[in-house]
N, C-alpha and C positions, 0 to 999 in steps of 0.2 A: 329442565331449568333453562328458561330464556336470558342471553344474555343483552348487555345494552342498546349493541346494534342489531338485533332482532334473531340473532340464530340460538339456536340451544344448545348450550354447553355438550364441547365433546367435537363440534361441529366445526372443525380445523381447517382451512383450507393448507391444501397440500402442495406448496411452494417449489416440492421438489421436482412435479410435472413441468414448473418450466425453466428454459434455459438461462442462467444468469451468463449470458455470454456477452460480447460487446466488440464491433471493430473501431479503433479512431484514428483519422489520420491530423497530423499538424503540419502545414506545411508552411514555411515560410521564404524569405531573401535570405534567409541563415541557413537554414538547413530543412528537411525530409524527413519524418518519422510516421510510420505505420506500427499499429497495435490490436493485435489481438488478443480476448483475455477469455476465460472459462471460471467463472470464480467456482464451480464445482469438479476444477479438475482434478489431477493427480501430481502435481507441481511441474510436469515437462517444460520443457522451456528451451526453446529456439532465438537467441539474441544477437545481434551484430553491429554495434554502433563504431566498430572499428577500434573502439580504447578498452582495451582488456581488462582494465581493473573495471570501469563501469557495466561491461557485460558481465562479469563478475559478481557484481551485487546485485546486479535483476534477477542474474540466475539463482542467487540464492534467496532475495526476497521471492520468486515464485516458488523455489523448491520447500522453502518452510511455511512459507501463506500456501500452497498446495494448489494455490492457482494455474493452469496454465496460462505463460506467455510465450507471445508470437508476436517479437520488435526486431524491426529494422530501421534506422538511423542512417542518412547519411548528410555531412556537414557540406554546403555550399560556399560559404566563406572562408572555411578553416580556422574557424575560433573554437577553440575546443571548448570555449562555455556556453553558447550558443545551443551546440547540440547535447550536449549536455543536461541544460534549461529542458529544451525543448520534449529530450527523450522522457524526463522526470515526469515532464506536464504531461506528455500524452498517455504516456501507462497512469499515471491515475487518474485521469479525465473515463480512460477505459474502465476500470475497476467503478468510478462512480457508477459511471452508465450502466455494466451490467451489473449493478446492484439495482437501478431502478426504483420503487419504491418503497424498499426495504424493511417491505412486511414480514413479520416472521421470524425474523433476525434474532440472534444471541443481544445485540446489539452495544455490548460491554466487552471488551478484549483485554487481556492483561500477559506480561510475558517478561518473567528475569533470564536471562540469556550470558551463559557463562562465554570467555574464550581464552584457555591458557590464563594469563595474569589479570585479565580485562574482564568485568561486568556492568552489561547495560540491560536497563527495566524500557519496558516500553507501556502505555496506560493509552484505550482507545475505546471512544464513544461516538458510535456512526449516527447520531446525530446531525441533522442537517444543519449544522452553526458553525461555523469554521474557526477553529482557533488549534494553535502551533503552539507548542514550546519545544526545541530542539539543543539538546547541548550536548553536543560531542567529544568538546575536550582538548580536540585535533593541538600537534605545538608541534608539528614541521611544517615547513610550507611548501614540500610538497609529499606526495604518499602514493608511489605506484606509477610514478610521472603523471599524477592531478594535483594541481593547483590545490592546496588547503580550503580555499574559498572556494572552489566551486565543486566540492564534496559536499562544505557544508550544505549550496546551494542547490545541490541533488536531493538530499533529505528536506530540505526545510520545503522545496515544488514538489515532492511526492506527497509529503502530508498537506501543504498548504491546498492545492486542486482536490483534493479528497471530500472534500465538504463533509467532516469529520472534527473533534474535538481530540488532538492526537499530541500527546507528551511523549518524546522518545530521549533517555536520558542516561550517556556513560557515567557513572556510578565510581569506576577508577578504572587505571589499567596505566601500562608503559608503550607499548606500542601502537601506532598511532593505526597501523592497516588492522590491527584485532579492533580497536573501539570502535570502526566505521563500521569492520562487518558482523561485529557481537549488535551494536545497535542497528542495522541491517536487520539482521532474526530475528531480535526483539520484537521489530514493529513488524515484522511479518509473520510469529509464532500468534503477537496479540491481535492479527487484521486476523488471522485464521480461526480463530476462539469467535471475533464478532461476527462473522459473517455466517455463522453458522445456524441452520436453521432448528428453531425452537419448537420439536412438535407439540408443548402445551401453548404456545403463543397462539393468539385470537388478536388474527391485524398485526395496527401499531404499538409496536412496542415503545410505546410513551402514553402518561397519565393525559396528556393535551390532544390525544387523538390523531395528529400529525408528526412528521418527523421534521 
């Protein structure tokens, strides 16, 4: 049985011959960021941006996306939002890139994420059309010594660079460090379901032929 773009059913290319790997560096007058990613890792994850709660959340967004990350950060001006911005941008600028053309893909990801009192849903469609909804909750201003706003600001530049269709949303909870990092796993339990590869899939996984 032939299918539309002329192969015959059955006739799959095999995705997992090649490496979804990716390096990216961002540099700027603000700060330094190197990233290395393996979206078929085993979640290991090597981080140092210096502020421990944010090395904190890479590490558990790779350790539950399963991705391996390999980020180092360091700030040049000493704004902590700065590098902050920046480390966000450059791990998902990486993750796009070795995603590439994201043949073959789950391409739907979805993930309720308990933590102690706290539950966040995360809902993702790798989709090449960018749109964010991000609602955390947050009601200290500050969490972990970060600034409120620039946690949010962590989340909303991971999904926003992702060139993804990505709703990540706390649900309820009391504690302000469980909703960052239950929505944290959320969106990395659900990046880890889309990026996964489909062996009935033929191509693009869209009716439009492109992504």
């Amino acid at each position: 049985m032939e299918m539309e773009d002329g192969r015959r059913f059955g006739d799959i290319a095999n995705k997992r011959n090649i490496q979804r790997t990716a390096k990216f560096e961002r540099t700027t007058h603000e700060s330094s960021v190197s990233v290395e990613v393996n979206i078929d890792g085993a979640g290991h994850t090597i981080v140092n941006t210096g502020l421990p709660f944010i090395d904190h959340l890479i590490t558990s967004f790779g350790k539950h996306s399963m991705v391996d990350i390999n980020l180092k950060g360091k700030s040049k001006d000493g704004i902590v939002h700065h590098l902050i911005e920046d480390a966000s941008i450059a791990l998902s600028l990486a993750i796009d890139k070795a995603l590439s053309d994201r043949l073959q893909i789950m391409r739907f990801g979805y993930a309720i994420v308990p933590m102690d009192e706290c539950l966040s849903y995360a809902a993702i469609d790798l989709i090449k059309r960018q749109f964010h909804n991000i609602q955390l909750k947050l009601t200290r201003d500050i969490v972990e010594e970060i600034p409120k706003e620039d946690l949010e600001h962590f989340v909303s530049s991971l999904a926003q660079n992702l060139d993804a269709c990505t709703h990540v949303v706390v649900q309820y909870g009391d504690n302000d460090h469980h909703k960052i990092e239950s929505a944290i796993k959320a969106f990395a339990v659900a990046l880890r379901m889309a990026v996964n590869i489909d062996e009935k899939r033929v191509g693009t996984p869209s009716t439009k032929g492109a992504m």
